[in-house]
N, C-alpha and C positions, 0 to 999 in steps of 0.2 A: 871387834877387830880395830886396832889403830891403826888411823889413816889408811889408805887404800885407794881412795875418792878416785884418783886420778889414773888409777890401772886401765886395763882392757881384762876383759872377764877370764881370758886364757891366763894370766897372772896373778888373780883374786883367787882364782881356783887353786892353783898351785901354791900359792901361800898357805893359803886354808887344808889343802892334802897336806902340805910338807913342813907345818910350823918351824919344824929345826933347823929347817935351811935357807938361807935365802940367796938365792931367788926361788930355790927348788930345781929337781934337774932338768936336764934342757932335752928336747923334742928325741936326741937321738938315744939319749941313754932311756928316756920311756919305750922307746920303740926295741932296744935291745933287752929290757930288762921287767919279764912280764909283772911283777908284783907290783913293781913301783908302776904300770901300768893302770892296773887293777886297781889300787887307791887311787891315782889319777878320777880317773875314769866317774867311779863311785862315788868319787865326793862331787865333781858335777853332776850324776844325774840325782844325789841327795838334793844339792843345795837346787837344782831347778825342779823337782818335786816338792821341796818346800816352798817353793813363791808358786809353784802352779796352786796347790795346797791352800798356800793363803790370799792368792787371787781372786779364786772360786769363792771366798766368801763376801757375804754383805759389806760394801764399800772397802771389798781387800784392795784392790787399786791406791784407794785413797789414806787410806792405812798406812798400806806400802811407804807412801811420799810423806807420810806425817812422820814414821818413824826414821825414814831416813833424814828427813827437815831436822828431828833433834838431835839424833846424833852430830849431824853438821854444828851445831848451834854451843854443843858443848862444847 
């Protein structure tokens, strides 16, 4: 993903659900409109199953902070 750094996670997420839109829709049309819900939804609890996922492993913490170190760096 390019740039992002400076979101709040409810906005990283909706990028990442709605690539083709930005910002992606807003609070009231998810609440109206269950699919776009549903991808909501699912792509947060993928991407925090992925860092729980790579958490749990040997030195996933510090992993975590190395990979995001290079992405910054590039």
């Amino acid at each position: 993903m390019d740039g992002g750094d400076n979101l709040v996670w409810e906005a990283l997420v909706m990028r990442l659900a709605f690539p083709e839109q930005s910002p992606g829709p807003a609070r009231e049309e998810l609440a109206r409109d269950p699919t776009l819900n549903e991808v909501a939804v699912g792509t947060l609890f993928g991407l925090l199953d992925e860092f729980l996922q790579r958490r749990a492993k040997h030195n996933g913490v510090a992993k975590i902070f190395d990979e995001y170190g290079s992405r910054r760096r590039q």
